[in-house]
Phi, psi and omega in degrees: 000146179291149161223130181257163179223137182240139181262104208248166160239164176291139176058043193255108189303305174320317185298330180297290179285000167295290179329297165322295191289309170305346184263343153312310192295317162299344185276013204213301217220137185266100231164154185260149163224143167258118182254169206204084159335120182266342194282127176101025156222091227267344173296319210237343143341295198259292175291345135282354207275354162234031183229358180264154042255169207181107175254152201183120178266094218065235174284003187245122185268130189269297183221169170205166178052250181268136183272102155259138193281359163296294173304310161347291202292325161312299156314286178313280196344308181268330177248045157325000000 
């Protein structure tokens, strides 16, 4: 099974609504997510902090900032 990992910050309305849409997204298509704090990391910090929420599979980022569970789905679909 696939896993993906989505990357949030504290207090982030998107990232609440990224969780929605993956969870939508799960009634579809079977797959995992790891989410991963970017704060207390100065790498994912300085490259991410004005872009999450930010979902991504390995090094390939599937959507960033609003997540919608079409494209998720679309993406697995297409990356098997």
């Amino acid at each position: 099974m696939k896993t993906l990992t989505l990357l949030v910050g504290k207090h982030c309305g998107l990232c609440e609504d990224a969780r929605m849409q993956i969870r939508f997204a799960q009634e579809d298509a079977a797959f995992e997510v790891e989410e991963k704090m970017i704060e207390g990391d100065e790498v994912l910090e300085a490259e991410y902090f004005m872009r999450i929420p930010v979902l991504m599979d390995g090094d390939k980022i599937v959507q960033e900032g609003n997540i919608d569970f079409v494209t998720i789905i679309e993406y697995l679909t297409n990356n098997k």
